[in-house]
C-alpha positions in Angstrom: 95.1 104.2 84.5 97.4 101.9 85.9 99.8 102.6 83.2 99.6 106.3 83.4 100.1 105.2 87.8 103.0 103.5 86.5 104.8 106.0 84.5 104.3 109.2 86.7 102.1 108.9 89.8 102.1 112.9 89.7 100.2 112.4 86.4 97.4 111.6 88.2 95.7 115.0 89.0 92.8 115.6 90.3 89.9 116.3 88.4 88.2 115.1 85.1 90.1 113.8 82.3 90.3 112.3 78.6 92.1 109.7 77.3 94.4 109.2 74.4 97.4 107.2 72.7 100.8 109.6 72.4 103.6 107.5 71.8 102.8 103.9 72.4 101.9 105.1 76.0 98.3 106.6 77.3 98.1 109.9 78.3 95.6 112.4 79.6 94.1 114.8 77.1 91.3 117.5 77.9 88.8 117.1 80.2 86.8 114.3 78.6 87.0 111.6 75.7 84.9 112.0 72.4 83.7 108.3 71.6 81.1 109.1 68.9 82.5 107.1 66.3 82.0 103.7 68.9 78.9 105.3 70.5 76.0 107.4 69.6 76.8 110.8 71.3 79.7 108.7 73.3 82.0 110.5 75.8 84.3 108.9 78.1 85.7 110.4 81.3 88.2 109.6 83.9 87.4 111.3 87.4 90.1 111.3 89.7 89.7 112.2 93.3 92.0 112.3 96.4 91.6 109.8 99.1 94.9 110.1 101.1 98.2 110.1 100.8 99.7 108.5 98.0 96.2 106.9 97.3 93.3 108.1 94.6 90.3 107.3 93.6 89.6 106.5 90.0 86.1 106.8 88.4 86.1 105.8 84.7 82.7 106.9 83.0 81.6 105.8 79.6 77.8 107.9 78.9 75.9 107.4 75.2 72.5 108.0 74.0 71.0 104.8 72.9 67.9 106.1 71.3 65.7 109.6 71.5 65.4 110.2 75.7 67.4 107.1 77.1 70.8 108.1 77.7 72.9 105.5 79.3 75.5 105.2 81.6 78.2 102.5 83.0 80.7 102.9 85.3 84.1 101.6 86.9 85.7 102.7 90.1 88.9 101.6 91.5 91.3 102.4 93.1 95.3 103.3 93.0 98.2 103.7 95.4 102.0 105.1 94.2 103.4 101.7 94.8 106.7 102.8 94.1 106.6 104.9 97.3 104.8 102.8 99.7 106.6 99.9 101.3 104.0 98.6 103.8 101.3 97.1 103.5 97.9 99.8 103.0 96.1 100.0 106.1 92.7 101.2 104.8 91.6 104.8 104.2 88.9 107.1 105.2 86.7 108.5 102.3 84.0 110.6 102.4 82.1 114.2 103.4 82.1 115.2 106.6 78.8 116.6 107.7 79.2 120.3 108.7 79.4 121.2 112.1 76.8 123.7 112.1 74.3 120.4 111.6 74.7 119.2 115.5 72.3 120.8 117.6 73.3 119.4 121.1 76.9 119.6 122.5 77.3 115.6 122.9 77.0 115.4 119.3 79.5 118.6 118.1 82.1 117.7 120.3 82.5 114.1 119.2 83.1 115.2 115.7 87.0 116.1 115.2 87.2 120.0 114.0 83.8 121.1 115.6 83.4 122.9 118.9 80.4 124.1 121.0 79.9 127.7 121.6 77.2 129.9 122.7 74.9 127.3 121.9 76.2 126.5 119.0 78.7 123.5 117.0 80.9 125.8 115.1 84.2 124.9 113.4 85.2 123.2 110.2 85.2 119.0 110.6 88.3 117.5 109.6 88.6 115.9 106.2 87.6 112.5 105.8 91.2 111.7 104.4 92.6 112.9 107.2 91.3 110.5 109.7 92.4 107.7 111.2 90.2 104.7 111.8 88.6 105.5 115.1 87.9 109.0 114.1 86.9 107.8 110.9 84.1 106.0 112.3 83.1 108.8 114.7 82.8 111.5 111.9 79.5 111.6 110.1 80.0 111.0 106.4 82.8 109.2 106.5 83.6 105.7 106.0 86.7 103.1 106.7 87.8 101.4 103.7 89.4 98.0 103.1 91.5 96.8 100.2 93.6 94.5 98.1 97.2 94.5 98.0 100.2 92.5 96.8 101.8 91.3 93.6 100.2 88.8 91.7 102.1 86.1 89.4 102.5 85.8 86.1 100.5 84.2 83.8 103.4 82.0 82.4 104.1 80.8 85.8 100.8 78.4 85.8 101.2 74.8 83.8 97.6 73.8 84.5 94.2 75.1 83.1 92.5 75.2 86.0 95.1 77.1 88.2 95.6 79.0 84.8 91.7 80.2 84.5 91.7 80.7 88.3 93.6 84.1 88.2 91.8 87.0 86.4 93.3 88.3 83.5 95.1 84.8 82.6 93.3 82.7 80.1 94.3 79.2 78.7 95.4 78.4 74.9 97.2 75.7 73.7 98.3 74.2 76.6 100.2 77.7 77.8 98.8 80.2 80.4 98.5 83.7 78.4 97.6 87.4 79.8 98.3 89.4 82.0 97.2 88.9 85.7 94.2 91.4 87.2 96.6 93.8 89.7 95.6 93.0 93.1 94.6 96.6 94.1 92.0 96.2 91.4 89.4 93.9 93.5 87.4 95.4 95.8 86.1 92.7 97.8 87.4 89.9 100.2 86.5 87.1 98.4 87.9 88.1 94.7 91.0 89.7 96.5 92.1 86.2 98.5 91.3 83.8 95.2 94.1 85.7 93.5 98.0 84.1 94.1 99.6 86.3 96.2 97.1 89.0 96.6 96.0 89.5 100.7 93.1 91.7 102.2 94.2 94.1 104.5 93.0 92.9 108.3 93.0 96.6 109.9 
């Protein structure tokens, strides 16, 4: 995905999607991927979703049948900006559903939600999308939620002479006395902790 990112962020539509290999480069193709020949009754999809300007959502979901009635599932979420456009550091995002207006039933409650007024005894409107928020309203608006995340541009693999600084860095691995890979991006980690042990990757503070 972050290849596709790389190569055209409009590629990155939203929606359901299948993988495949055109040219030495990966592209979309359908709606899902068939994986049978890996995994019994395998099918792989990508699911991307809007989460604000310049930033998406990506859902990557692998689902087989083991055996007769146990169908399995595993799944990866993270998420990508159009790096190429954005110059400052991210400063979180609001994700979510917003819970309908029609669901307040006192006027304190409809009012404080951005979109929804109170009329005739009623909360009418249509709330404001999550994405649309900014933190304080974010955290007002039932259903939605203030994000965090991990930015920056880790180093090369090469760059480390060590093992242990080497083996340190995700995606880097140690082999004859030379630090191979290729370094885990920094938007790829979703918590503090994994985020800040990475060379030159910082958690954003807002």
């Amino acid at each position: 995905m972050t290849s596709i990112r790389d190569n055209n962020w409009d590629d990155l539509v939203v929606g359901s999607r299948g993988l495949a290999i055109s040219e030495n480069r990966w592209v979309f193709q359908g709606t899902e991927e068939n994986l049978a020949v890996q995994l019994k009754e395998g099918v792989r999809r990508i699911i991307i979703e809007d989460i604000g300007d310049d930033r998406k959502k990506i859902i990557s979901q692998v689902s087989w049948q083991f055996t007769d009635g146990r169908p399995q599932l595993v799944q990866l979420v993270t998420y990508l900006t159009n790096w190429q456009k954005i110059s400052l550091p991210p400063q979180g995002y609001c994700s979510g559903s917003p819970n309908p207006c029609g669901r307040f039933e006192n006027q304190a409650g409809c009012i404080n939600h951005d979109g929804c007024f109170w009329t005739e005894a009623h909360c009418q409107g249509t709330c404001t999308p999550c994405s649309q928020l900014k933190r304080g309203q974010c955290r007002q608006q039932d259903g939605c939620s203030w994000f965090l995340f991990c930015y920056g541009n880790c180093v090369p693999c090469n760059t480390y002479l060590d093992r242990d600084s080497c083996r340190s860095q995700l995606g880097c691995s140690w082999r004859s006395a030379v630090c191979e890979g290729t370094p885990t991006p920094c938007e790829n980690y979703t918590s503090e902790s994994e985020c800040t042990a990475q060379t030159r990757c910082r958690w954003t503070m807002f």
